[in-house]
Structure formats: structure tokens, C-alpha cells
N, CA, C and O atoms as a GROMACS GRO file, in nm:
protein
  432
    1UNK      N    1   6.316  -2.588   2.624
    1UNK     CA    2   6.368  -2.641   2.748
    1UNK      C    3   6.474  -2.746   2.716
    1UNK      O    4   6.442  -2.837   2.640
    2UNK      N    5   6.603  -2.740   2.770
    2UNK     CA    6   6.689  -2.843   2.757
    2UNK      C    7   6.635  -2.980   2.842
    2UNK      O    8   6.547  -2.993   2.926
    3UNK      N    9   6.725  -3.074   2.783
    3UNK     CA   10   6.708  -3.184   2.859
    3UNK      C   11   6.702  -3.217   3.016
    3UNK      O   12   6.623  -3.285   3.083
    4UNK      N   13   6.808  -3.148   3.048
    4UNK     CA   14   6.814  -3.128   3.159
    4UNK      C   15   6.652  -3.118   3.266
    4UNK      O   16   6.605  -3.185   3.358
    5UNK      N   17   6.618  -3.013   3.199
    5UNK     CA   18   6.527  -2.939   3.264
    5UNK      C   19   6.406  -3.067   3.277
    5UNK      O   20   6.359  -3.116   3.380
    6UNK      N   21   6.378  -3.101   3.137
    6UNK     CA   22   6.307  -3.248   3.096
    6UNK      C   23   6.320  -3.315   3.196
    6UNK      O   24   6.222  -3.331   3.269
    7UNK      N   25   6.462  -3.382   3.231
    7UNK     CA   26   6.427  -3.505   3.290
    7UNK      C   27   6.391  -3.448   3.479
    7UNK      O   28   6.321  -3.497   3.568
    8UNK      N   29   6.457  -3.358   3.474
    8UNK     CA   30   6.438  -3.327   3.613
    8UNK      C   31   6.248  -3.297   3.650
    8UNK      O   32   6.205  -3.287   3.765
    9UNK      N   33   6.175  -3.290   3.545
    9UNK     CA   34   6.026  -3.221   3.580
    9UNK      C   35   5.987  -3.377   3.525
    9UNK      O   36   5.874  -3.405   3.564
   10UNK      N   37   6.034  -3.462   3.463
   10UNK     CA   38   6.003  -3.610   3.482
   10UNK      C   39   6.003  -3.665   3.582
   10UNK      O   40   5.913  -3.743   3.612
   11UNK      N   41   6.120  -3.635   3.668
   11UNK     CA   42   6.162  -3.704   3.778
   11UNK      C   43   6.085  -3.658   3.905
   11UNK      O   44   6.054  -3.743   3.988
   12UNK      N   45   6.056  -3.538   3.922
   12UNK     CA   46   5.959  -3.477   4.004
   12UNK      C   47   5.807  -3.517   3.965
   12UNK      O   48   5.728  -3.504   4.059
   13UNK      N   49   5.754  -3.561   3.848
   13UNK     CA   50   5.642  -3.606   3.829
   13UNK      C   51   5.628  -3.762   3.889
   13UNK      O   52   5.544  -3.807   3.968
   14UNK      N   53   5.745  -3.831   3.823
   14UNK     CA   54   5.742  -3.978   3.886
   14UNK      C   55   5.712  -3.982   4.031
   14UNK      O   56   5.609  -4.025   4.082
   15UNK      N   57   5.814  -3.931   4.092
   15UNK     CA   58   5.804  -3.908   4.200
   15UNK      C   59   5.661  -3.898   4.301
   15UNK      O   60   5.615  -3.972   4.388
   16UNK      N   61   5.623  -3.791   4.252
   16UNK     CA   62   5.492  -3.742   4.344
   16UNK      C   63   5.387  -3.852   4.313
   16UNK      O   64   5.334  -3.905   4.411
   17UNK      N   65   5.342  -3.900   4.165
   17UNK     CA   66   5.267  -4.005   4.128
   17UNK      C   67   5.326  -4.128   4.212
   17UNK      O   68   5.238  -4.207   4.246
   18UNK      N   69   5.449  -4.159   4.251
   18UNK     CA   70   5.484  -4.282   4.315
   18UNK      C   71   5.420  -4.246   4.448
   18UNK      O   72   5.360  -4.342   4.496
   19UNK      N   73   5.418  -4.158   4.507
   19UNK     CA   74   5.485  -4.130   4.633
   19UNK      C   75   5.294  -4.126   4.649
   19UNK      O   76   5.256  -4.172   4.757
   20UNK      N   77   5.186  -4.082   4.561
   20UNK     CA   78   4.985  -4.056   4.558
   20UNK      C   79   4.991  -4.233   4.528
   20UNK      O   80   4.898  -4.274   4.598
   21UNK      N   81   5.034  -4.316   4.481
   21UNK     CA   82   4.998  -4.451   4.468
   21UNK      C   83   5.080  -4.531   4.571
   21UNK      O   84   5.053  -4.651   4.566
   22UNK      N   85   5.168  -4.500   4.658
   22UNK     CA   86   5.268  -4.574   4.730
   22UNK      C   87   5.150  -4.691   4.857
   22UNK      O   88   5.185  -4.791   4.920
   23UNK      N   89   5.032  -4.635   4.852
   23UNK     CA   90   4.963  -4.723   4.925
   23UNK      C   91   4.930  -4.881   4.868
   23UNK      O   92   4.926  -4.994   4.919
   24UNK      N   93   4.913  -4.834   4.758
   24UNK     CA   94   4.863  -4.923   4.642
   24UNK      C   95   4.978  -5.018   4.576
   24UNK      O   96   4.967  -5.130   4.527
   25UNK      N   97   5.075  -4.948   4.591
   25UNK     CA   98   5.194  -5.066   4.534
   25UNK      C   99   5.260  -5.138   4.688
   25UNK      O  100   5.283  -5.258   4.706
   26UNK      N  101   5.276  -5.045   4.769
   26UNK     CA  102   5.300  -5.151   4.903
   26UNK      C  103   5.198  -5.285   4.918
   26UNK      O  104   5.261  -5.390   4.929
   27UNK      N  105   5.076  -5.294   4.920
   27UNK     CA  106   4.970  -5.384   4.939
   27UNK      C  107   5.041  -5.467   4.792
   27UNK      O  108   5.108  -5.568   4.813
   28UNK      N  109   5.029  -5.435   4.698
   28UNK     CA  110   5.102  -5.509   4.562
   28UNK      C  111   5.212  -5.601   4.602
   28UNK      O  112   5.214  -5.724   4.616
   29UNK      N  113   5.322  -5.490   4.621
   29UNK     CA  114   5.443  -5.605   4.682
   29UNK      C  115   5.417  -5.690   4.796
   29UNK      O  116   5.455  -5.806   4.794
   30UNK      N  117   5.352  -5.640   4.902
   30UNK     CA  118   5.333  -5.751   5.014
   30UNK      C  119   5.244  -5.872   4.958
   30UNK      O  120   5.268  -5.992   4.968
   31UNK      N  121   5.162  -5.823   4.913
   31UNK     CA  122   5.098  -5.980   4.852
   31UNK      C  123   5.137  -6.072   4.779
   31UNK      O  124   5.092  -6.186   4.773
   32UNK      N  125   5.281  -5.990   4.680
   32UNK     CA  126   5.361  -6.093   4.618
   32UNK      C  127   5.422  -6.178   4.702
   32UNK      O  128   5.405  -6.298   4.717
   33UNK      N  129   5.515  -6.084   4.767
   33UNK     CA  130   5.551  -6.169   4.927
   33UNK      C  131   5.552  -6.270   4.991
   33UNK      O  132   5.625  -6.367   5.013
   34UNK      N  133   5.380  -6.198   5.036
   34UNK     CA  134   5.301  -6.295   5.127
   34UNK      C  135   5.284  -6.442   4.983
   34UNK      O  136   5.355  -6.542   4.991
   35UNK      N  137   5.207  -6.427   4.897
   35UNK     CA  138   5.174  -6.534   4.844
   35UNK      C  139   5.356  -6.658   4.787
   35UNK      O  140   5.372  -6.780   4.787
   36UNK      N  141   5.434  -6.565   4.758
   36UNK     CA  142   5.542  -6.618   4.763
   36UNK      C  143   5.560  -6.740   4.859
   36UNK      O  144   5.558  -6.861   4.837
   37UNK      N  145   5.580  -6.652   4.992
   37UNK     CA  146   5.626  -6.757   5.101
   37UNK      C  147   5.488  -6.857   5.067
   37UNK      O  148   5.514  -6.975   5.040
   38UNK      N  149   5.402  -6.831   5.068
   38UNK     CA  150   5.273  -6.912   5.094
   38UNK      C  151   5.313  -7.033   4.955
   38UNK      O  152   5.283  -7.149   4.984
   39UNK      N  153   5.345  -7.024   4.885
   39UNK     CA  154   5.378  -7.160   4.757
   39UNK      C  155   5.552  -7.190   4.805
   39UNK      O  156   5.616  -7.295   4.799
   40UNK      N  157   5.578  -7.101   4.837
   40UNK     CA  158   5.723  -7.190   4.925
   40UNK      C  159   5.723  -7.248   5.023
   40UNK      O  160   5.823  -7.317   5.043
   41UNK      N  161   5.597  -7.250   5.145
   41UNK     CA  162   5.621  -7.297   5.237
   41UNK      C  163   5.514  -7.439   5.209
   41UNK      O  164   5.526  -7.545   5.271
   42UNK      N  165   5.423  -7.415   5.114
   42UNK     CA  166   5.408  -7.544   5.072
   42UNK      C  167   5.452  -7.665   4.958
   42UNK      O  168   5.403  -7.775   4.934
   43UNK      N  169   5.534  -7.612   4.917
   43UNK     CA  170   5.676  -7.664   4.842
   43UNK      C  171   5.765  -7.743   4.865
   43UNK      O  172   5.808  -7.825   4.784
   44UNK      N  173   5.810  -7.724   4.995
   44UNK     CA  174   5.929  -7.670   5.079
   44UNK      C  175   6.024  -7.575   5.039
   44UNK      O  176   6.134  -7.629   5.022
   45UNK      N  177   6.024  -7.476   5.021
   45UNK     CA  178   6.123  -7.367   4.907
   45UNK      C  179   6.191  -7.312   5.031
   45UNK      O  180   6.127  -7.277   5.130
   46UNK      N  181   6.353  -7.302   5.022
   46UNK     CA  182   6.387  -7.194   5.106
   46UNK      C  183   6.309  -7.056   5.134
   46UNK      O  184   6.206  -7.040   5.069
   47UNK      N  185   6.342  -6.962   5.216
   47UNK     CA  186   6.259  -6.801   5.212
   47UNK      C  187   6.348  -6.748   5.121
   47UNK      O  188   6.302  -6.638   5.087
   48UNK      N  189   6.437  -6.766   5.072
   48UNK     CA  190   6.520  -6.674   4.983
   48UNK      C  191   6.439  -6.777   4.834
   48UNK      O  192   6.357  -6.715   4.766
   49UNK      N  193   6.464  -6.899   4.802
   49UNK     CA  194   6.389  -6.967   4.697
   49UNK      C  195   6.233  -6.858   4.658
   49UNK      O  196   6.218  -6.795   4.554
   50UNK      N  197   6.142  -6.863   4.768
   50UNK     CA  198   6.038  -6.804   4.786
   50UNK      C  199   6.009  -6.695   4.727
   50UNK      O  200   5.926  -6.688   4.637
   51UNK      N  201   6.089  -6.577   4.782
   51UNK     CA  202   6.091  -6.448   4.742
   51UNK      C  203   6.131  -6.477   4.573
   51UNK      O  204   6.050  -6.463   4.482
   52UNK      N  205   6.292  -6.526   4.552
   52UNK     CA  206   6.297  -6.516   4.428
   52UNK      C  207   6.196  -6.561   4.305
   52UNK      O  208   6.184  -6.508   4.195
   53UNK      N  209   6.119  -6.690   4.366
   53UNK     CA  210   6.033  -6.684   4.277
   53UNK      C  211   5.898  -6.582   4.242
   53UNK      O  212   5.859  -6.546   4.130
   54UNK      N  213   5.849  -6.551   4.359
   54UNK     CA  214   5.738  -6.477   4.342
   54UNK      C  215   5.770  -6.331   4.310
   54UNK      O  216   5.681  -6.248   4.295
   55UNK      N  217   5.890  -6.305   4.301
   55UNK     CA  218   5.937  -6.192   4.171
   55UNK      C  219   5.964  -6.252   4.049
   55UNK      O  220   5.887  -6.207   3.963
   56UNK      N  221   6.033  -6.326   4.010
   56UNK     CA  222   5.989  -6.383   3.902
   56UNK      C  223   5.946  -6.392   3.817
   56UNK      O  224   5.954  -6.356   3.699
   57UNK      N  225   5.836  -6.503   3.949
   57UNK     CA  226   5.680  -6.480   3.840
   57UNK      C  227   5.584  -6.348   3.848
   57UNK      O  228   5.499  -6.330   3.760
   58UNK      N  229   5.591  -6.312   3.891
   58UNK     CA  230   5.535  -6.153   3.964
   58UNK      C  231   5.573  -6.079   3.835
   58UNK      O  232   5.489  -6.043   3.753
   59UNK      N  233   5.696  -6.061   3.823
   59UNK     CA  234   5.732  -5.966   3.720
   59UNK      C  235   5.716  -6.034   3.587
   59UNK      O  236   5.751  -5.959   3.496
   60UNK      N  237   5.676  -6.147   3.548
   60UNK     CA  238   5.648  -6.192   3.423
   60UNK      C  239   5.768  -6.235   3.347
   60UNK      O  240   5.757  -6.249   3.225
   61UNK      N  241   5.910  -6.264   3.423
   61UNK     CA  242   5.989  -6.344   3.351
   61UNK      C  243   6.008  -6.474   3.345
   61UNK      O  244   6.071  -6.527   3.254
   62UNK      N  245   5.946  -6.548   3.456
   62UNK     CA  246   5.943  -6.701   3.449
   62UNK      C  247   6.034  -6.771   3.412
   62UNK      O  248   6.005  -6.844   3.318
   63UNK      N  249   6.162  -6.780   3.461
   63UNK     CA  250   6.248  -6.914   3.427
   63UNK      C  251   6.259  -6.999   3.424
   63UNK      O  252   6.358  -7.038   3.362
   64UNK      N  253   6.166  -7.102   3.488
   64UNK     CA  254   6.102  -7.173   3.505
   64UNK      C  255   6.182  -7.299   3.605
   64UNK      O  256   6.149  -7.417   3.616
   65UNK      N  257   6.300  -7.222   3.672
   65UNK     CA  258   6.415  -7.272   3.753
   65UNK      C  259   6.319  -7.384   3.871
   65UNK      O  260   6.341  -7.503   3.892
   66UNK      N  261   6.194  -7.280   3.945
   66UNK     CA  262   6.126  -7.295   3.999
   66UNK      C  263   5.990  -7.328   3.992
   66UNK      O  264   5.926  -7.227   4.021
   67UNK      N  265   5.913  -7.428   3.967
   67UNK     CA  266   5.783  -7.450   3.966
   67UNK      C  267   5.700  -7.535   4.070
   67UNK      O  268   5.728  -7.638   4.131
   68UNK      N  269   5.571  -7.442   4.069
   68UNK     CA  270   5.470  -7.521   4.159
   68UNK      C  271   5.446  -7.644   4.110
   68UNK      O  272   5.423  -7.654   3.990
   69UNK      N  273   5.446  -7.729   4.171
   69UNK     CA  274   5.350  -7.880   4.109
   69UNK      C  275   5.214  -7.889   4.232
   69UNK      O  276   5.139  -7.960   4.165
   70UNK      N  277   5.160  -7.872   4.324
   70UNK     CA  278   5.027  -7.871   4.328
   70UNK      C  279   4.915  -7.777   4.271
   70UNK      O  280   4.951  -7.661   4.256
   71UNK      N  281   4.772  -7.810   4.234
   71UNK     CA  282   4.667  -7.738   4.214
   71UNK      C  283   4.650  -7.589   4.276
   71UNK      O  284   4.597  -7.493   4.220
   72UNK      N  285   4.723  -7.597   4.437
   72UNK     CA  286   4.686  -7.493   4.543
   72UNK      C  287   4.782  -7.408   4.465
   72UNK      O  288   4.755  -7.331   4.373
   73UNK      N  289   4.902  -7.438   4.518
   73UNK     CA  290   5.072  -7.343   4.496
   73UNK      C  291   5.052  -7.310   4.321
   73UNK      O  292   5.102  -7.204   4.285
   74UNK      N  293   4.980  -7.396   4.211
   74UNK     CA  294   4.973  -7.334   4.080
   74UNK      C  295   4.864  -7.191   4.092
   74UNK      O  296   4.895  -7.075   4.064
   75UNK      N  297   4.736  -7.239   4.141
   75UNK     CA  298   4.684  -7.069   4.186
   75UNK      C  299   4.744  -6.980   4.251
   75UNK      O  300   4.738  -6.870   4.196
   76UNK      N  301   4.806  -6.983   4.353
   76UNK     CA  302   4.889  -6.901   4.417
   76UNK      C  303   4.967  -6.785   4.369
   76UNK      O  304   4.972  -6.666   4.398
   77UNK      N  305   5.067  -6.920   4.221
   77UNK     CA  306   5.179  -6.850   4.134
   77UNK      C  307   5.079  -6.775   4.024
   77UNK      O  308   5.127  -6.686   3.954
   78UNK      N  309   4.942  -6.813   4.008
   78UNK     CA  310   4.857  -6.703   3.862
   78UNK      C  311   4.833  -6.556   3.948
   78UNK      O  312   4.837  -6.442   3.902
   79UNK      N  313   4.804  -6.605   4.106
   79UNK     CA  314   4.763  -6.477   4.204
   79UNK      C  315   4.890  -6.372   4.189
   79UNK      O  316   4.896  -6.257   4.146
   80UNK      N  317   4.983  -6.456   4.240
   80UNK     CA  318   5.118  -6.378   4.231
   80UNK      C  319   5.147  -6.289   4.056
   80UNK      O  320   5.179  -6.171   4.040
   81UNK      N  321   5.120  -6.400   3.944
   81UNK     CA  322   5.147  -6.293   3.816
   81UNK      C  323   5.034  -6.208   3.806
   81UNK      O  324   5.040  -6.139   3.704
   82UNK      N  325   4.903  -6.184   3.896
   82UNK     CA  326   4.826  -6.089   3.843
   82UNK      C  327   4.852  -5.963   3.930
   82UNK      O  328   4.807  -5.851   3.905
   83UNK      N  329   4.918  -5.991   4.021
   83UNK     CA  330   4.926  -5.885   4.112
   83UNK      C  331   5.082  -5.831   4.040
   83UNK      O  332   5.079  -5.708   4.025
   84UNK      N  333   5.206  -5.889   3.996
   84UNK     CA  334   5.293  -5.828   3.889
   84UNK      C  335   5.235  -5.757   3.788
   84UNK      O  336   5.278  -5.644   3.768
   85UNK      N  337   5.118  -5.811   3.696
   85UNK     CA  338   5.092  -5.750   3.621
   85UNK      C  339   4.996  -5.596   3.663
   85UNK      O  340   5.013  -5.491   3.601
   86UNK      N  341   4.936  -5.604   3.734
   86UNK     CA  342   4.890  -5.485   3.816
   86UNK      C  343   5.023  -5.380   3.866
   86UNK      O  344   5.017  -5.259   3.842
   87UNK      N  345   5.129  -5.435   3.930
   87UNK     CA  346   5.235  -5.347   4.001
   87UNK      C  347   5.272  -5.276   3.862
   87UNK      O  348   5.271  -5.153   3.851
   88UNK      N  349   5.303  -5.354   3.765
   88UNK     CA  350   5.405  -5.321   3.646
   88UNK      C  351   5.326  -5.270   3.555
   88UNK      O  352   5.376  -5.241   3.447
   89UNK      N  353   5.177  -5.248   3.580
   89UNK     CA  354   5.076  -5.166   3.487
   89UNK      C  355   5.084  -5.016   3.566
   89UNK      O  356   5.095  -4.908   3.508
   90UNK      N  357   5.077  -5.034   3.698
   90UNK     CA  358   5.091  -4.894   3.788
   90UNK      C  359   5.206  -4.844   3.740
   90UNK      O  360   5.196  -4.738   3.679
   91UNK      N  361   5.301  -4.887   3.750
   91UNK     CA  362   5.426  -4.787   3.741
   91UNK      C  363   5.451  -4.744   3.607
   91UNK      O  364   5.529  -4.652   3.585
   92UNK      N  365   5.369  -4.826   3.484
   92UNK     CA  366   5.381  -4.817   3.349
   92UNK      C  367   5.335  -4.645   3.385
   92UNK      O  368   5.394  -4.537   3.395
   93UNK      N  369   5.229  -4.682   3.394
   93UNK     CA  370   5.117  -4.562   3.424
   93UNK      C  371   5.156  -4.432   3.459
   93UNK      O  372   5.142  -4.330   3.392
   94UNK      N  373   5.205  -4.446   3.567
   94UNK     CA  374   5.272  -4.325   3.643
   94UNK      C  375   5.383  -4.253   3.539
   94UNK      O  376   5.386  -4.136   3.499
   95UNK      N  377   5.463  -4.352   3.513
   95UNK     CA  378   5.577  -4.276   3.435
   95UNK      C  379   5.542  -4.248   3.312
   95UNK      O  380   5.628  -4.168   3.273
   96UNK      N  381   5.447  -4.271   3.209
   96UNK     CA  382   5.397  -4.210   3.107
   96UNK      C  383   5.309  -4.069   3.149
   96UNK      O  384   5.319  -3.967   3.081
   97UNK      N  385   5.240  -4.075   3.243
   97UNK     CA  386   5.173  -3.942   3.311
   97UNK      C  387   5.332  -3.856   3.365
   97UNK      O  388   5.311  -3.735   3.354
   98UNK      N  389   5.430  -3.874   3.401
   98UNK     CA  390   5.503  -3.788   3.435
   98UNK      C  391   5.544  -3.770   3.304
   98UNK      O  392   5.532  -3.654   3.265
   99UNK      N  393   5.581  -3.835   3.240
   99UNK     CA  394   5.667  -3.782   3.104
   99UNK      C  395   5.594  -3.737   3.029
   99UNK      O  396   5.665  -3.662   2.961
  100UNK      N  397   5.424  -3.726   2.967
  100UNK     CA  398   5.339  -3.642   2.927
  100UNK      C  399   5.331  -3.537   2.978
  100UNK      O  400   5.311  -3.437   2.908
  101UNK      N  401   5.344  -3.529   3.121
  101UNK     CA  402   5.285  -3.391   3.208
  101UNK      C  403   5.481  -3.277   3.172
  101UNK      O  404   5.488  -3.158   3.142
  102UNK      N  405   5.599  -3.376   3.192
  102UNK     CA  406   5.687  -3.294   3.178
  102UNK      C  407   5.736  -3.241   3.023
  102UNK      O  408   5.813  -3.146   3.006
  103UNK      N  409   5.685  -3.310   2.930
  103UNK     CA  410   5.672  -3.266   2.803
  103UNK      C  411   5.580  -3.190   2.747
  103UNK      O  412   5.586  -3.136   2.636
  104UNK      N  413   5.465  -3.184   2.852
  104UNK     CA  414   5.370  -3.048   2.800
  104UNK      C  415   5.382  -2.957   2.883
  104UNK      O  416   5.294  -2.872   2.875
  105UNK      N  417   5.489  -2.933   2.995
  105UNK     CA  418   5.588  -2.810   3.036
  105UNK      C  419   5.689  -2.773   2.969
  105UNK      O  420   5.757  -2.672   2.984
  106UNK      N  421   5.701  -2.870   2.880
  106UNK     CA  422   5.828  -2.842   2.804
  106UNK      C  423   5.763  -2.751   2.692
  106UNK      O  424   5.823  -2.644   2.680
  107UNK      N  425   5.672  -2.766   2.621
  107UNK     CA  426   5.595  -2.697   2.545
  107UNK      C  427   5.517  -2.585   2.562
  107UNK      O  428   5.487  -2.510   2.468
  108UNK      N  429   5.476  -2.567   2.696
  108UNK     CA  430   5.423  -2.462   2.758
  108UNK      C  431   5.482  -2.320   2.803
  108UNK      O  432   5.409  -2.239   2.860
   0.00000   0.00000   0.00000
């Protein structure tokens, strides 16, 4: 099978696996979200400040541009990186199951 063929039965695997977990990563992102605004609005963080951080930290790059200084808003931001690390374990997930499943069509 050419490449072609590869990435396209990748891309149809991603896909459908996104599309059987899409419940599960919506609730993911909204809670980043939600907990976002929730350490920005006790901060005072703009809503744009907000969001950017709780991707951020969500996604595990931490610049550290932005930090909580209370006890509350520091749990908040560990809630927020466990629910990144969950989103970014799902999608790990998915796309190794599509690219296994389209490489043992490729072989098949």
C-alpha cells in the first residue's frame, strides 16, 4: 500500500476514534475552561488571561507568565493539569490505535 493510501486509513481511523470519544474530550475541555475562568476570576485575570492560562497549564507547557498565588486557584491550576494530562493521554491513544489499525491494513 502506498502512502497515500496509509495516511488516508489513518485519517479515517483518527477520525471515527475522535468522533466514539468526542463526549469525553468535550467534558475535558470544558472543565479546563470552566476551572480556568474559575482561578481567573479569583485572580482577577482577564477572560482571555484565563483561557490562555488554563491551556497552558492544561497542556503541560507552563510559562510561568501567569501564576496562581492562593492555596484555592493553586488546586484549581493541578485540577486543570490533570484534566490536560487526561485530554493529551486520549488523543495520544486514539492516534496510535488509528495508526496500528491503518498499518495492519497496510499489511493485510
Amino acid at each position: 500500500m502506498d502512502s497515500r493510501a496509509l495516511r488516508r486509513h489513518f485519517v479515517a481511523g483518527l477520525l471515527t476514534g475522535l468522533r466514539v470519544v468526542w463526549p469525553i474530550l468535550s467534558v475535558l475541555l470544558g472543565l479546563i475552561v470552566a476551572l480556568g475562568f474559575g482561578v481567573g476570576l479569583l485572580e482577577g485575570w482577564s477572560v482571555h488571561e484565563s483561557i490562555y492560562f488554563a491551556f497552558v497549564s492544561g497542556l503541560t507547557i507552563g510559562y510561568g507568565d501567569l501564576a496562581p498565588k492562593s492555596l484555592l486557584t493553586r488546586v484549581l491550576a493541578i485540577l486543570i493539569g490533570v484534566c490536560g494530562v487526561l485530554l493529551t493521554a486520549l488523543v495520544a491513544a486514539i492516534a496510535v490505535k488509528a495508526l496500528t489499525a491503518a498499518t495492519d491494513h497496510d499489511e493485510g
